[in-house]
FIROBA-188404 format. One record per residue (C-alpha): residue in one letter; x, y, z; residue number from 0. Coordinates in nm, 4 decimals. Layout:
> resn/u/v/w/resi
> A/X/Y/Z/NUM
...
REM end
This chain:
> resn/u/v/w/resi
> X/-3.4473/-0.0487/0.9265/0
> X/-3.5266/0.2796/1.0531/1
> X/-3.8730/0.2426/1.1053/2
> X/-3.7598/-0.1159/1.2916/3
> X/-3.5764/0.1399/1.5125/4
> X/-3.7964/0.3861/1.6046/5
> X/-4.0894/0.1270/1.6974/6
> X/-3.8308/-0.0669/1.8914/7
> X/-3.7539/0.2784/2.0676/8
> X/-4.1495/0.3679/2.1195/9
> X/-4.1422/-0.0027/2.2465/10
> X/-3.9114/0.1320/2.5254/11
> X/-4.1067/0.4543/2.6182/12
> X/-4.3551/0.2335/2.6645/13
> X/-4.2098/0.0285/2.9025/14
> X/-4.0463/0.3114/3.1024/15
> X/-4.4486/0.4597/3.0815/16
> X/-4.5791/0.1835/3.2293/17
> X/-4.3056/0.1098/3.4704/18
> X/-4.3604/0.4761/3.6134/19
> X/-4.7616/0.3932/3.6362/20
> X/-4.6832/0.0509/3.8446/21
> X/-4.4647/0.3366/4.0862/22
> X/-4.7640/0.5704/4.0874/23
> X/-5.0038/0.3242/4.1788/24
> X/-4.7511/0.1979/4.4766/25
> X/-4.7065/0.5516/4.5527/26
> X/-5.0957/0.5718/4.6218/27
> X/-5.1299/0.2294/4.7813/28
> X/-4.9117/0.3563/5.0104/29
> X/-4.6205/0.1138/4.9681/30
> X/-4.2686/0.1897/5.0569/31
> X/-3.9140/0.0388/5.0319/32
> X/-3.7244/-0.0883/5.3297/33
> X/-3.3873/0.0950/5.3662/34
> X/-3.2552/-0.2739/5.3334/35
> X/-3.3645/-0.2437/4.9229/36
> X/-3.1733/0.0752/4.8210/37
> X/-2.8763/-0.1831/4.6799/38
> X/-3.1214/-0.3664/4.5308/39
> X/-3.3203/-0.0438/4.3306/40
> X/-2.9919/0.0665/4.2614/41
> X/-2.9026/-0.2538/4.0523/42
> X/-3.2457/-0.3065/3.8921/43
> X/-3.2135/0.1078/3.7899/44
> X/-2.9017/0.0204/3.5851/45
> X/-3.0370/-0.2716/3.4388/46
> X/-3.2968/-0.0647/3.3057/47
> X/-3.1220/0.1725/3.1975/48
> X/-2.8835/-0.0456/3.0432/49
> X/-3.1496/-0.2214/2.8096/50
> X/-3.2456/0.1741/2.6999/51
> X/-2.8709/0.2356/2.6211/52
> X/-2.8146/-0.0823/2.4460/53
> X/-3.1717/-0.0037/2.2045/54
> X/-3.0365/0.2998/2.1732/55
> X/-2.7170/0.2204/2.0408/56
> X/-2.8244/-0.0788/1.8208/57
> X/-2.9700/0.1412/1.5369/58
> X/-2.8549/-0.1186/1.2622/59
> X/-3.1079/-0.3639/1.4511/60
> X/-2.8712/-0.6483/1.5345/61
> X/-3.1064/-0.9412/1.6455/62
> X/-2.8845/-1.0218/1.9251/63
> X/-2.8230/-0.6938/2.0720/64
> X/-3.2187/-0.6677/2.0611/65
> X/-3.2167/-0.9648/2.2589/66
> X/-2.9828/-0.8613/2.4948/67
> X/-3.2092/-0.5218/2.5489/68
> X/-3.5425/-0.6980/2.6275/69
> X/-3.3416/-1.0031/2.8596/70
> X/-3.2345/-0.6679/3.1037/71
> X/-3.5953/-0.5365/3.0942/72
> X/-3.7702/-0.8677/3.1602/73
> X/-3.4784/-0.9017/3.4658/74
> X/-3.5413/-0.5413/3.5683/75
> X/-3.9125/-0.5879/3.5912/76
> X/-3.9135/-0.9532/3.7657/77
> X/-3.6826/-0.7304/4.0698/78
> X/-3.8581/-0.4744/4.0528/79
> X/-4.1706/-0.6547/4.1034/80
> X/-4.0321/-0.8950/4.3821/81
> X/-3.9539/-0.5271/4.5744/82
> X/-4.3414/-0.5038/4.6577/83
> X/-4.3946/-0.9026/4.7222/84
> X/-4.6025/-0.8833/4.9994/85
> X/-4.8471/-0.7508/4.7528/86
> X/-5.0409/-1.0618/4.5995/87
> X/-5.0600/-0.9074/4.2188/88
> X/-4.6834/-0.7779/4.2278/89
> X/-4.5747/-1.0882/4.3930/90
> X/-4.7555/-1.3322/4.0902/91
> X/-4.6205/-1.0912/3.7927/92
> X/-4.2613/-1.1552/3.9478/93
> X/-4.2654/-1.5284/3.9767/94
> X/-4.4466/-1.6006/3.6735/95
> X/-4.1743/-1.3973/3.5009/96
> X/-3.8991/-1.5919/3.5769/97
> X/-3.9567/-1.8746/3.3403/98
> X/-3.9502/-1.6268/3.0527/99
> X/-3.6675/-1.4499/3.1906/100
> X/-3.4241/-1.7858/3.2153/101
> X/-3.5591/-1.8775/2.8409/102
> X/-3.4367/-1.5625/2.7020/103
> X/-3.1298/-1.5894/2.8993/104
> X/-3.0516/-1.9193/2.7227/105
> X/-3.1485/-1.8199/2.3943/106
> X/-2.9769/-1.4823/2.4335/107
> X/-2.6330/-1.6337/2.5413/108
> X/-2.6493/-1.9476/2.2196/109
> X/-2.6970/-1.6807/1.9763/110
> X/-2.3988/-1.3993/2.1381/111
> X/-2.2056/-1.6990/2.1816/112
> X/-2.2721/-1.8072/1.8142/113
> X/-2.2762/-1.4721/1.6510/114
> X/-2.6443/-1.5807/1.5369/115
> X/-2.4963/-1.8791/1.3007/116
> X/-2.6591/-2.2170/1.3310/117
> X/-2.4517/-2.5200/1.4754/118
> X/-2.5248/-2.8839/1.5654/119
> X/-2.8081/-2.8763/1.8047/120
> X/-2.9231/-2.5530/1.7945/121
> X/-3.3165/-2.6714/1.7155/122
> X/-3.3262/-2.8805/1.9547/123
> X/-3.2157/-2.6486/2.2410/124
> X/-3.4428/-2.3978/2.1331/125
> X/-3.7161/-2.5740/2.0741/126
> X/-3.6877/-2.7739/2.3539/127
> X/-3.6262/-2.4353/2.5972/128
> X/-3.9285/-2.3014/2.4413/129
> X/-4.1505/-2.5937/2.5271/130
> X/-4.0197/-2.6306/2.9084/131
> X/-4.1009/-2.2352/2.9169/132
> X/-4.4308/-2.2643/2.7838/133
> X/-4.5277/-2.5121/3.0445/134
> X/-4.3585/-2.4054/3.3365/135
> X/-4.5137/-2.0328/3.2513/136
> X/-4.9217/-2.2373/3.2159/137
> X/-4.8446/-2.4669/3.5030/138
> X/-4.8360/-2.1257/3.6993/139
> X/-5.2410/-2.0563/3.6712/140
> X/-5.2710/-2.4220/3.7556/141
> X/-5.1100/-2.5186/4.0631/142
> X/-4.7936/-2.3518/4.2376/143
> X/-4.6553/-2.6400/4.3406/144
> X/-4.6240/-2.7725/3.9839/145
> X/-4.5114/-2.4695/3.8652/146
> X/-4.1912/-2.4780/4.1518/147
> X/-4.1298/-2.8272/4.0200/148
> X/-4.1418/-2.7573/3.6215/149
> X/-3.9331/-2.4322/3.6840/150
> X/-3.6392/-2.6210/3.8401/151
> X/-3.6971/-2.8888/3.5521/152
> X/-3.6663/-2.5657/3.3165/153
> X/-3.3409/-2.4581/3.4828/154
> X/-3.1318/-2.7892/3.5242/155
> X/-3.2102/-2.9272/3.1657/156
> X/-3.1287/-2.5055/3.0326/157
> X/-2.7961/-2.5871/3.2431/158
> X/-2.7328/-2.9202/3.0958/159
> X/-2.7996/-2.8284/2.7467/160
> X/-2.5746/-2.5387/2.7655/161
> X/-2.2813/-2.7517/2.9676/162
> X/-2.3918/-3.0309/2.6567/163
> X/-2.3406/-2.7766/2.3804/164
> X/-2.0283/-2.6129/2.5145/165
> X/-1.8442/-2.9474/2.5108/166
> X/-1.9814/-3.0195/2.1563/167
> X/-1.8792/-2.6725/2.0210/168
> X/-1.5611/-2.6743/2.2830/169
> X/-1.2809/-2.5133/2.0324/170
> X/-1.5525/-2.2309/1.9677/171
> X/-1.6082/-2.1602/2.3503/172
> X/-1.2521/-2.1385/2.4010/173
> X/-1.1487/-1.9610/2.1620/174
> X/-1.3880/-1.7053/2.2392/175
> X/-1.2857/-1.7371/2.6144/176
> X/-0.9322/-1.6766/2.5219/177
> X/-1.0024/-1.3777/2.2564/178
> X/-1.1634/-1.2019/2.5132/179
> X/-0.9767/-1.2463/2.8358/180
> X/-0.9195/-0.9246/2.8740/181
> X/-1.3016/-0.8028/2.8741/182
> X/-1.4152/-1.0902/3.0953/183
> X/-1.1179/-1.0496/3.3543/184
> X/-1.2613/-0.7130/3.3784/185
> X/-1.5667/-0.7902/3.4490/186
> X/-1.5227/-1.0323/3.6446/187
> X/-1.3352/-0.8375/3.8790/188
> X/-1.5434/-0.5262/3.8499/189
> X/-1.8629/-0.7028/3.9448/190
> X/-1.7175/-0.9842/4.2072/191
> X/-1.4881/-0.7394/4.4463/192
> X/-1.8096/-0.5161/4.5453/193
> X/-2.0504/-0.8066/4.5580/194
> X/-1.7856/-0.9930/4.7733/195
> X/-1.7511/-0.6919/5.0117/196
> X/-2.1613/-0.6165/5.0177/197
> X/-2.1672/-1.0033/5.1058/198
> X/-1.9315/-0.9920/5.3923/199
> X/-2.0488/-0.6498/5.5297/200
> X/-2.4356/-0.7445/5.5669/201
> X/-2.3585/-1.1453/5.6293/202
> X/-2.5811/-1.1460/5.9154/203
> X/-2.8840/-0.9439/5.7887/204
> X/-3.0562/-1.2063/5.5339/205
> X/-3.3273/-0.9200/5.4064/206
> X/-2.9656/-0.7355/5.2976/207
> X/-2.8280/-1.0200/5.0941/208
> X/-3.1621/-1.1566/4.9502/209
> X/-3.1620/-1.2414/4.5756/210
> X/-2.8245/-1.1445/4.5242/211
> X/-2.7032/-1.4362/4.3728/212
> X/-2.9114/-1.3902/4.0819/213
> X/-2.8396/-1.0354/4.0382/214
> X/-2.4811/-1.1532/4.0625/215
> X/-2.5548/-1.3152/3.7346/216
> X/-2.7111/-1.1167/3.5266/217
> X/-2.4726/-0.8288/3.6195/218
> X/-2.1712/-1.0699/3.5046/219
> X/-2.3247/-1.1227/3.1982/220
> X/-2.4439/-0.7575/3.0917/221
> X/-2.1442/-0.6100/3.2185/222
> X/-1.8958/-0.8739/3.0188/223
> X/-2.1495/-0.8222/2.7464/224
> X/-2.0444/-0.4600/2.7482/225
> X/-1.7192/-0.4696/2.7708/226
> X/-1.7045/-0.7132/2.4548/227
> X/-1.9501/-0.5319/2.2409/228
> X/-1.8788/-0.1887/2.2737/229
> X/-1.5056/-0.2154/2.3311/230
> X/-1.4173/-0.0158/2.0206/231
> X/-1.7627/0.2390/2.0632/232
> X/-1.4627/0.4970/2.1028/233
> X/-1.4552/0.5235/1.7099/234
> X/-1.7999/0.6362/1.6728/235
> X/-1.9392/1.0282/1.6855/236
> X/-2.0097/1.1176/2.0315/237
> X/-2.3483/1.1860/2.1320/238
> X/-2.2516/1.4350/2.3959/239
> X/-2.0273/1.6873/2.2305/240
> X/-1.8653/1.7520/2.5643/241
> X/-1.5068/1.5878/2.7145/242
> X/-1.6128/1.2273/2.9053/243
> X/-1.4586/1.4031/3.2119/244
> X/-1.6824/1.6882/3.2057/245
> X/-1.9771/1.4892/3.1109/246
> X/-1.9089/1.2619/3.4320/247
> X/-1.8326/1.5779/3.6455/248
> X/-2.2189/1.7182/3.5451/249
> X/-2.3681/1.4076/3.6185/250
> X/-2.2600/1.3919/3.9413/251
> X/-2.3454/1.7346/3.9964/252
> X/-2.7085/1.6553/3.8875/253
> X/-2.7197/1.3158/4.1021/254
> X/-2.5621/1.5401/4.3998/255
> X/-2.8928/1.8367/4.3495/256
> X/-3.1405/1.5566/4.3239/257
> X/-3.0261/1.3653/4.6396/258
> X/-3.0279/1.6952/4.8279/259
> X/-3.3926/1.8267/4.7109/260
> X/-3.4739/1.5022/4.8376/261
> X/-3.3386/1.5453/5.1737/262
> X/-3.4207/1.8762/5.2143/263
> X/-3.7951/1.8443/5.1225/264
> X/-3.8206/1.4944/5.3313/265
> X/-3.9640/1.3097/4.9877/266
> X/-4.0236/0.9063/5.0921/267
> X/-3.7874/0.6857/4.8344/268
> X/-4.0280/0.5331/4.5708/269
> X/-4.1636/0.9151/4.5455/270
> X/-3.8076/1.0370/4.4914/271
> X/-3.7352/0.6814/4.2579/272
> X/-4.0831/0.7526/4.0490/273
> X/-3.9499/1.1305/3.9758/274
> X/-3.6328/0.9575/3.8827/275
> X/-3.7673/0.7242/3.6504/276
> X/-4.0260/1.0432/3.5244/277
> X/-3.6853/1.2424/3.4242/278
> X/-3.5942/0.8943/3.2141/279
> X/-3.8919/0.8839/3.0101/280
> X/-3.8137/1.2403/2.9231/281
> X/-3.5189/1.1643/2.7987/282
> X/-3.6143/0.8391/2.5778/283
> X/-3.8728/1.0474/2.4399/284
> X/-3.6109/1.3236/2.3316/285
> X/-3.3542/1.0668/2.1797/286
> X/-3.6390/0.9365/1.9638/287
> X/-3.7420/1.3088/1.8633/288
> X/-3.3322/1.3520/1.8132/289
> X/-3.3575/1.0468/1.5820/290
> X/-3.6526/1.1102/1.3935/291
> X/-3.5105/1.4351/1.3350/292
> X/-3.1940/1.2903/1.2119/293
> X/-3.3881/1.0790/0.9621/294
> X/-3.5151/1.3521/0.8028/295
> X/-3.2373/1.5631/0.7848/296
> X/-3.1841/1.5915/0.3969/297
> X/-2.8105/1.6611/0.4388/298
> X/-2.6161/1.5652/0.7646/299
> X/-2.2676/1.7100/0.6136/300
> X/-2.3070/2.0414/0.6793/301
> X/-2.1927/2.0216/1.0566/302
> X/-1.8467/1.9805/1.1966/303
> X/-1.9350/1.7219/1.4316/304
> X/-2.2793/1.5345/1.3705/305
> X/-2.4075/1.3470/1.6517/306
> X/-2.4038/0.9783/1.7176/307
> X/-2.7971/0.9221/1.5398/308
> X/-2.6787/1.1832/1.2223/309
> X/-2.3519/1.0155/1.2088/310
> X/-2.5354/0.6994/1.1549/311
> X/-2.8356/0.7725/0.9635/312
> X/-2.5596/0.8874/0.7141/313
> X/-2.3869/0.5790/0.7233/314
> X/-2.7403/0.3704/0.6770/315
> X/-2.8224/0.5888/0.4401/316
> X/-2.5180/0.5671/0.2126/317
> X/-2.5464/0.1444/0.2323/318
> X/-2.8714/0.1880/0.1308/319
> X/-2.8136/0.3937/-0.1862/320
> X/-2.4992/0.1621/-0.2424/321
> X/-2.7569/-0.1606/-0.2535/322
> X/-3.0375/-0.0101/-0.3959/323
> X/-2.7733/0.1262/-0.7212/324
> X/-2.6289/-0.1918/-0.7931/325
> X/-2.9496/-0.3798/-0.7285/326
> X/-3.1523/-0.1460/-0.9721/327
> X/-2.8723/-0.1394/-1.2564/328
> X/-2.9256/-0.5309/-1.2427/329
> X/-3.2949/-0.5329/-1.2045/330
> X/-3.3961/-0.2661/-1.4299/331
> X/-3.0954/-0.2283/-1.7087/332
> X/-3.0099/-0.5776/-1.7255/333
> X/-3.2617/-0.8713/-1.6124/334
> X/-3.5258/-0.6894/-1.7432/335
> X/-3.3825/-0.6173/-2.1059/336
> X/-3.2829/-1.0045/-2.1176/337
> X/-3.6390/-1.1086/-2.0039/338
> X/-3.7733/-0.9053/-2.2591/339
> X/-3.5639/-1.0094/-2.5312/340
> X/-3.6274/-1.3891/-2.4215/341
> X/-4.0173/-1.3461/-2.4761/342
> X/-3.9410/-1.2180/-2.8266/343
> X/-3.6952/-1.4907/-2.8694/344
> X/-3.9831/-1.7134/-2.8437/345
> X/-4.1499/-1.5737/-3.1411/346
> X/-3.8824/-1.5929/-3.4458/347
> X/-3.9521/-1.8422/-3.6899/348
> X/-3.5712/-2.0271/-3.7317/349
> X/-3.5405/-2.3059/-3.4327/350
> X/-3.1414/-2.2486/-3.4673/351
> X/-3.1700/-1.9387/-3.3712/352
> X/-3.3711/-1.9151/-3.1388/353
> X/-3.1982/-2.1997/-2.9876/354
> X/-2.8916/-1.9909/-2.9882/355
> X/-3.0255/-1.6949/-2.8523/356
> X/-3.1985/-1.8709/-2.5631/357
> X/-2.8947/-2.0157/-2.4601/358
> X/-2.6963/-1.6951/-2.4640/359
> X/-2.9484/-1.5317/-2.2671/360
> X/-2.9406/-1.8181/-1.9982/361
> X/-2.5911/-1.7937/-1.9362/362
> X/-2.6193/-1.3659/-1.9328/363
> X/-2.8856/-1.4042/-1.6830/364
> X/-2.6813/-1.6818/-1.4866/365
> X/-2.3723/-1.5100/-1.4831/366
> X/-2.5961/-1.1690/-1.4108/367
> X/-2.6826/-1.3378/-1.0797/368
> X/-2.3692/-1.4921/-0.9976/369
> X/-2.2097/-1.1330/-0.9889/370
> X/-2.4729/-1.0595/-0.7775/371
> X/-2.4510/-1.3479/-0.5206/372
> X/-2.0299/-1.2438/-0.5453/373
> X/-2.1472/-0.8799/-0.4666/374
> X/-2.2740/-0.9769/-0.1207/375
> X/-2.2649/-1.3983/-0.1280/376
> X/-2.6193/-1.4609/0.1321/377
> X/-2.5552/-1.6571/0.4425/378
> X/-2.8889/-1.8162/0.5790/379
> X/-2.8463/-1.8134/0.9443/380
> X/-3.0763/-2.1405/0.9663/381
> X/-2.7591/-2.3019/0.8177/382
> X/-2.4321/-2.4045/0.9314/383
> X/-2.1450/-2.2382/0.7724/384
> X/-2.0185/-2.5444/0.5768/385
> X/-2.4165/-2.5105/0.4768/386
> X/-2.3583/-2.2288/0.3328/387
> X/-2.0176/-2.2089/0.1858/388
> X/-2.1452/-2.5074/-0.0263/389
> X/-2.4192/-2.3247/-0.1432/390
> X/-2.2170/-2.0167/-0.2415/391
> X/-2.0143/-2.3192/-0.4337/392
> X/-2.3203/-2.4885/-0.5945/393
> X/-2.3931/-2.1251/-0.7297/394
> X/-2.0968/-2.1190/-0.9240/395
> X/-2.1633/-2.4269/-1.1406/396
> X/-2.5320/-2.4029/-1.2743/397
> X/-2.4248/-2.4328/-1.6234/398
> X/-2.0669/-2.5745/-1.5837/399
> X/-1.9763/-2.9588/-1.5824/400
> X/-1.6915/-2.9161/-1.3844/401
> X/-1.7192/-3.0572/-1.0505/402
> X/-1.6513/-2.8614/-0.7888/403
> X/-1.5697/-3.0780/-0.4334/404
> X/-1.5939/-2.9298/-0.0545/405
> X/-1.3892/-3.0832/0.2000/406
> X/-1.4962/-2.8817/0.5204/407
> X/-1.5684/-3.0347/0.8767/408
> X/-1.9375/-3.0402/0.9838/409
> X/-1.8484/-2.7942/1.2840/410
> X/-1.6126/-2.5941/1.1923/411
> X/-1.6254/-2.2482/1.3055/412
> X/-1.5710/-1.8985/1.1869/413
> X/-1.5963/-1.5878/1.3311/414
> X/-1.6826/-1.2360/1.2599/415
> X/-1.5546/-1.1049/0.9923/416
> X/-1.3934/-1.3769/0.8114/417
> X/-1.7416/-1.6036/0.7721/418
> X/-1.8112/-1.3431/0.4932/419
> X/-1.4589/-1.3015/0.3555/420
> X/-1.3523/-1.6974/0.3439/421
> X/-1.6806/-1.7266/0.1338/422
> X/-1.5571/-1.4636/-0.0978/423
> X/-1.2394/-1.5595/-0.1172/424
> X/-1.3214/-1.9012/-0.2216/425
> X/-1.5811/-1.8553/-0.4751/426
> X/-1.3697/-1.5321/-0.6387/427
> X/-1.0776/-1.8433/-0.6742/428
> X/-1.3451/-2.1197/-0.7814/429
> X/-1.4953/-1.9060/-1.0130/430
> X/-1.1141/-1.7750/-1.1167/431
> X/-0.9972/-2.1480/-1.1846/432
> X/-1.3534/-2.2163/-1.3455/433
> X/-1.2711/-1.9323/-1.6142/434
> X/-0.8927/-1.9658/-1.7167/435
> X/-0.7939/-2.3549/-1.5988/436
> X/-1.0573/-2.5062/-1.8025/437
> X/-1.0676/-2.7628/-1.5329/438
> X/-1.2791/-3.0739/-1.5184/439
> X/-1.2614/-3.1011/-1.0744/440
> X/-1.2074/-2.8425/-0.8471/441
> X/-1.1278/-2.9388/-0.5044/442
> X/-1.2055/-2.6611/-0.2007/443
> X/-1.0735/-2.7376/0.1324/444
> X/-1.1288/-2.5438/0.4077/445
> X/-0.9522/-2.5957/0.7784/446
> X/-0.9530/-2.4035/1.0953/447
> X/-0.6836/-2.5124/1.3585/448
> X/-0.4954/-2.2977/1.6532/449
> X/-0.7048/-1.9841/1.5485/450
> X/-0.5262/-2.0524/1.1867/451
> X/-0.8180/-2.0736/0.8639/452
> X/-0.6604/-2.2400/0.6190/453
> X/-0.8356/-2.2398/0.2669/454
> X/-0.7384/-2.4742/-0.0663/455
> X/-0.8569/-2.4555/-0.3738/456
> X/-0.6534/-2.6609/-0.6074/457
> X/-0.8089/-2.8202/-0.9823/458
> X/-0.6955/-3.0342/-1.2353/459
> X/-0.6648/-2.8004/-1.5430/460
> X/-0.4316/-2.6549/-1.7737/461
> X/-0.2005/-2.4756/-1.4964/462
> X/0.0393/-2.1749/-1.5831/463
> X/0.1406/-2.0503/-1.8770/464
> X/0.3992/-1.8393/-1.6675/465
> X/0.5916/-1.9323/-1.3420/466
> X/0.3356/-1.9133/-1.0987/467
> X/0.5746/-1.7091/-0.8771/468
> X/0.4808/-1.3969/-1.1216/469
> X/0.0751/-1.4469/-1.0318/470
> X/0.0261/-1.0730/-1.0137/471
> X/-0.0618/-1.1086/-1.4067/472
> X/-0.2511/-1.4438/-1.3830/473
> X/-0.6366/-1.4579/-1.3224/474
> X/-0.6965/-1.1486/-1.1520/475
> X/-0.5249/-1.2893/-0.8019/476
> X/-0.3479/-0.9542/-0.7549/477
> X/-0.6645/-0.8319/-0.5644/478
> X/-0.7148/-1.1106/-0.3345/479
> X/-0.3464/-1.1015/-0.1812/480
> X/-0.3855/-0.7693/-0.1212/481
> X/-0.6787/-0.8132/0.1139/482
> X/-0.4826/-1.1502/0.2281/483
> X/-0.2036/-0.9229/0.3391/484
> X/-0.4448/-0.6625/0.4756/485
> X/-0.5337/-0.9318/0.7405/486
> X/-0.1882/-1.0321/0.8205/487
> X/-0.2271/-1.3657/0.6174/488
> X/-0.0334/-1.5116/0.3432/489
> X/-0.0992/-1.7182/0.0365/490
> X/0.1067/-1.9197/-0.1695/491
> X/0.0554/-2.0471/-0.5665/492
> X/0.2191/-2.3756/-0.6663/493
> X/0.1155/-2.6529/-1.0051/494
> X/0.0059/-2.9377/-0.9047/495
> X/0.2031/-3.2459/-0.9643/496
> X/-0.0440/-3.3852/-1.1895/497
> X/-0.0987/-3.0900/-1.3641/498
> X/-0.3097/-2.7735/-1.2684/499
> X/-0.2972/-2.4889/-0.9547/500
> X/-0.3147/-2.5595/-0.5893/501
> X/-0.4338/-2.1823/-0.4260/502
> X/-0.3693/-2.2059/-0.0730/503
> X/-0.4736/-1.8866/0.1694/504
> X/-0.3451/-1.8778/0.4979/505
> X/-0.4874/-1.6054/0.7521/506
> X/-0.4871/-1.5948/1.1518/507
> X/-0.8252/-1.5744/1.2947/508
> X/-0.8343/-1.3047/1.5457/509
> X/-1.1318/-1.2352/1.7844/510
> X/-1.0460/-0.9191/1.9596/511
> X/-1.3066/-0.7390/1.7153/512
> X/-1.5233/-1.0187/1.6049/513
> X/-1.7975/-0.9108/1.7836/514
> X/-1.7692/-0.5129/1.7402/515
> X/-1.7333/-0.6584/1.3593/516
> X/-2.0845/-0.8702/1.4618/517
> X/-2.2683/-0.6053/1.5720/518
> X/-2.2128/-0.3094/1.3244/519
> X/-2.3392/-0.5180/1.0280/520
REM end
């Protein structure tokens, strides 16, 4: 994961190395930027800068968040590039751009919207986005007309899918608009009020207002994308150990000094914007050195405050050791003993026994594994989330007759974190009623309606011994309420009618930090 990191990072110098070599060479070609433009290298700068920020921050290497970082630079570059247009080379590299651009834009929104979980008609969008990309991109070195046409194909069938898939997957996109109100009000009025008033103000001068409807959306979505995602950043270390206000004051002061050297010394604007961009390569280069030193700090405790990289280089580094102790006890104390003991198995001379011991070892090695898969159950993100929960089920009976049954709707949706904690929850009660009931069906049913999860899990065996009011003392159920309660839910024990114990869990599904929850996995 770290090394993920720091090559993403060098990935980012890169860019910033070869974005100040495209200024140098403008610089020398003696290029410059209409006064008309300033707006424009304003917005590009921060969308830049934000795709730096967002790499910077996303040290657990969240796929989506990675994304997110490389859509901004590919926007950042295609404006950048359309600055200098009446330059043939700069004016190809920024159309031919744009089909990639809009793909990853698609693909980037499915998968935030989605939280990266697979839902009916994901393939097909993506594979079909990929394939009007790929030909709209060739098309390009073929004929420009064509390329015009299939790029507008490319858009309106992007547009439709994503209108097609929101009414499919219609509870999830509201939901998720109603969760986050709050973040996308914000955004919407922190990005539309200026826009609206730059608009109005420069109405009559075209070269003012050109292109600003697609900057319009991409700043939407990266600023609504911020103020979901890093919402609750407030609970990590700091990286600047000074007060915000403070911090904001010296920027200023530092913007102030470098507009005034400017002035003063009479520097044209790409000279001043290439020294600008020169001071940001500096400082990607030192938070990689900050992070590499971080890594190899041996023991981050010893200061009061450790910055935002030590901070979490601790944190990875404690997961790690978690994983990597319960995975070698299993591996190399257990598995391997019974593996061992198996091949000698195979050797004694009484069938009986060995019969017996064979099948002892089988269930130790089954039961090994399904401790393991309770540990940290695996959720595929090629399958849907009934997908999964069933296979978390199917674990559970690989030498058991008992039948368990899933009644789950094909689309139902979960969000961050309960995806992981519903699956828990219902194999720790399968496996519970599996143990002690002696049951010959267990029925799991599993509902999600008005932001309620509802989960069942009711079988046919030999019930309670003991009122099941008093279920602190039966199967180990103790432990579950307690997180059930922890999350504002409920749950309730009854006996079935016809004999046997109907479990049913009732928790609120709450998105406010579903996605902070998402993206610090």
């Amino acid at each position: 994961m770290k090394r993920k990191y720091m090559v993403l990072q060098g990935l980012m110098i890169l860019n910033q190395l070869l974005l100040i070599a495209f200024l140098c060479v403008m610089n020398t070609i003696g290029a410059t930027i209409p006064a008309e433009n300033i707006v424009h290298i304003v917005l590009l700068t921060f969308l830049f800068w934000d795709g730096y920020y967002i790499s910077g921050k996303n040290v657990k290497g969240n796929p989506v968040l990675s994304q997110f970082a490389i859509l901004l630079i590919l926007f950042g570059w295609h404006f950048g590039l359309s600055l200098f247009g009446s330059y043939s080379l700069a004016d190809t590299a920024s159309v031919v751009i744009l089909p990639i651009c809009l793909y990853q834009l698609m693909n980037f929104v499915q998968a935030f919207l989605f939280q990266g979980a697979n839902y009916k008609g994901r393939r097909i969008f993506l594979s079909g986005t990929a394939i009007l990309c790929f030909t709209a991109t060739l098309s390009f070195f073929i004929d420009r007309e064509s390329f015009y046409i299939l790029y507008n194909i490319q858009f309106l069938v992007s547009f439709a899918w994503c209108i097609a898939i929101s009414v499919i997957h219609r509870k999830r996109v509201w939901f998720v608009l109603r969760s986050q109100r709050k973040q996308l009000l914000f955004s919407a009025i922190f990005v539309l009020l200026p826009f609206i008033c730059y608009v109005i103000a420069f109405s009559r001068k075209e070269n003012y207002v050109e292109q600003m409807g697609l900057y319009l959306i991409v700043m939407l979505t990266f600023v609504s994308i911020h103020s979901i995602i890093f919402r609750t950043d407030h609970q990590q270390k700091p990286f600047f150990s000074l007060s915000w206000p403070t911090t904001a004051i010296f920027l200023l002061f530092c913007i102030a000094s470098f507009v005034l050297i400017v002035w003063l010394f009479g520097l044209p604007i790409l000279t001043a914007i290439t020294l600008l961009y020169l001071l940001v390569f500096c400082g990607l280069l030192y938070r990689l050195l900050l992070f590499w030193k971080a890594s190899r700090s041996e023991n981050n405790a010893s200061e009061a405050v450790p910055s935002f990289y030590e901070y979490t280089i601790a944190q990875l580094k404690h997961e790690e050791a978690l994983r990597k102790e319960f995975t070698n006890y299993l591996h190399d104390d257990i598995l391997q003993d019974l593996l061992s003991m198996k091949n000698l198995v195979r050797k004694a001379g009484q069938l009986e026994i060995q019969q017996l011991l064979e099948d002892t070892l089988r269930k130790l090695t089954s039961s090994i594994r399904s401790q393991m898969q309770a540990y940290h159950p695996k959720l595929l993100k090629n399958l849907t989330f009934k997908e999964n929960l069933q296979s978390v089920l199917d674990s559970i009976t690989n030498d058991s007759d008992t039948l368990i049954a899933l009644d789950c709707k094909d689309d139902i949706f979960l969000v961050e974190p309960y995806t992981m904690l519903i699956c828990r929850f219902a194999r720790e009660l399968a496996v519970n009623a599996l143990k002690h009931s002696h049951a010959a069906r267990i029925d799991v049913r599993l509902q999600q309606e008005n932001d309620m999860i509802i989960l069942q899990v009711s079988d046919n065996g030999a019930g309670f011994s003991t009122p099941p009011e008093d279920h602190s003392i039966h199967h180990g159920l103790a432990s579950i309420q307690e997180q059930v309660s922890f999350l504002n839910g409920k749950m309730t024990i009854k006996e079935n009618p016809n004999g046997g114990t109907n479990v049913s869990i009732f928790i609120p599904m709450k998105g406010d930090e579903s996605y902070a929850s998402f993206v610090g996995r």
